[in-house]
VMD Tcl script that draws the C-alpha trace (Angstrom):
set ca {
  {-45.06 -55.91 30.41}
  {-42.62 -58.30 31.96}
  {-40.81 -57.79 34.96}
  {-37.34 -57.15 33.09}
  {-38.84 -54.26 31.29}
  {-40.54 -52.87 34.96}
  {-36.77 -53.12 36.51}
  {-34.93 -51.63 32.87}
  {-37.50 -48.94 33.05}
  {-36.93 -47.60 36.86}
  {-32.91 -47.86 36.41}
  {-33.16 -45.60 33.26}
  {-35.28 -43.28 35.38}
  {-33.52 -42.88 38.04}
  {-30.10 -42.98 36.34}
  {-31.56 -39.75 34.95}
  {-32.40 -37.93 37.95}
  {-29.57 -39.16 39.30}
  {-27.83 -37.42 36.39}
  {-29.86 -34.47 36.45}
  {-29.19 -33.84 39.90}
  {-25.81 -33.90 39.16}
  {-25.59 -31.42 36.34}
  {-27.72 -29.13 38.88}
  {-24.81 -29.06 41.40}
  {-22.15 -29.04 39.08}
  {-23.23 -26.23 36.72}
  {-25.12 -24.37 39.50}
  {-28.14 -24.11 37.59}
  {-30.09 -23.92 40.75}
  {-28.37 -20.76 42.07}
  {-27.09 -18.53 38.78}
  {-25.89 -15.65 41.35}
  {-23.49 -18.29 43.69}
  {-20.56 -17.81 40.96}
  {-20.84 -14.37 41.15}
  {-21.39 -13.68 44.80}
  {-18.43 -11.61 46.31}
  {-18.66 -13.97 49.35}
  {-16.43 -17.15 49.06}
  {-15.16 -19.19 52.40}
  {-11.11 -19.65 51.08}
  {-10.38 -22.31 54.27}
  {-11.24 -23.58 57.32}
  {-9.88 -25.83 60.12}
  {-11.40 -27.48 62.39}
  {-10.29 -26.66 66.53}
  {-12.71 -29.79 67.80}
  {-15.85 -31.73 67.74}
  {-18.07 -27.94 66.69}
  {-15.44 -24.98 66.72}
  {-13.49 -23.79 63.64}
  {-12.11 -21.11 62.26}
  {-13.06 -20.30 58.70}
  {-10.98 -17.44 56.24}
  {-14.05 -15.61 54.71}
  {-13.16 -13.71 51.56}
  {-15.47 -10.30 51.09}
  {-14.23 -8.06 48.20}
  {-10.26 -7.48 48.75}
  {-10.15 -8.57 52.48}
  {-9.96 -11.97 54.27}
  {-11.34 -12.14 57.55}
  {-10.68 -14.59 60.06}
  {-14.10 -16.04 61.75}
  {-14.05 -17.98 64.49}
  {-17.17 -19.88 65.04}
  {-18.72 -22.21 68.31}
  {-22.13 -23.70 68.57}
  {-23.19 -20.66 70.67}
  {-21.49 -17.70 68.64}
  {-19.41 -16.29 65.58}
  {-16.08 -14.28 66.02}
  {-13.76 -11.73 63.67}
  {-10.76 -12.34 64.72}
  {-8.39 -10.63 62.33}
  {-8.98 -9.30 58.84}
  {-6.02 -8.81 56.30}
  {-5.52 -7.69 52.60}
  {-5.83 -10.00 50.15}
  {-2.47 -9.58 48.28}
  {-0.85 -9.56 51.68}
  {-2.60 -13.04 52.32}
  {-1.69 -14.38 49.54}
  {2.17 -13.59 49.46}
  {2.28 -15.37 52.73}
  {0.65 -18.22 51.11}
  {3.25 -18.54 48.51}
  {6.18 -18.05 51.23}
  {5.27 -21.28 53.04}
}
mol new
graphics top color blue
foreach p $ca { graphics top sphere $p radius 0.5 }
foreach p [lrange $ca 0 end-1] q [lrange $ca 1 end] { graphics top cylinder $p $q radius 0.2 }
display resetview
């Protein structure tokens, strides 16, 4: 085979791997139960270089996390229709 062939034939691989990896992370074929999990971080917002706060939904409650390099804090925890009437008030 000549080297055009070599170079056709390793750009059609990897365009499908590349591709395959792809539909992996966009279907979530790799983890089926990640759509369904009852976990789901809403936001976050970052308070410097490696502290945050993140809005953690679980069930029908949001709870405010704050989180450092050297721990993990609830700060508050509210309904979720209450949360989200504020939302739509701003």
């Amino acid at each position: 085979m000549d080297p055009i062939r070599y170079i056709t034939a390793l750009l059609l691989i990897g365009g499908l791997l590349a591709l395959a990896i792809w539909m992996l992370r966009r279907f979530r074929l790799g983890n089926p139960d990640a759509s369904r999990s009852s976990l789901k971080i809403t936001a976050h917002a970052s308070l410097g270089a490696r502290e945050k706060l993140v809005v953690v939904r679980f069930g029908d409650k949001d709870h405010l996390i704050g989180v450092t390099p050297g721990s993990i804090s609830h700060i508050a925890t509210a309904d979720r229709e209450s949360s989200s009437t504020e939302e739509h008030r701003s």
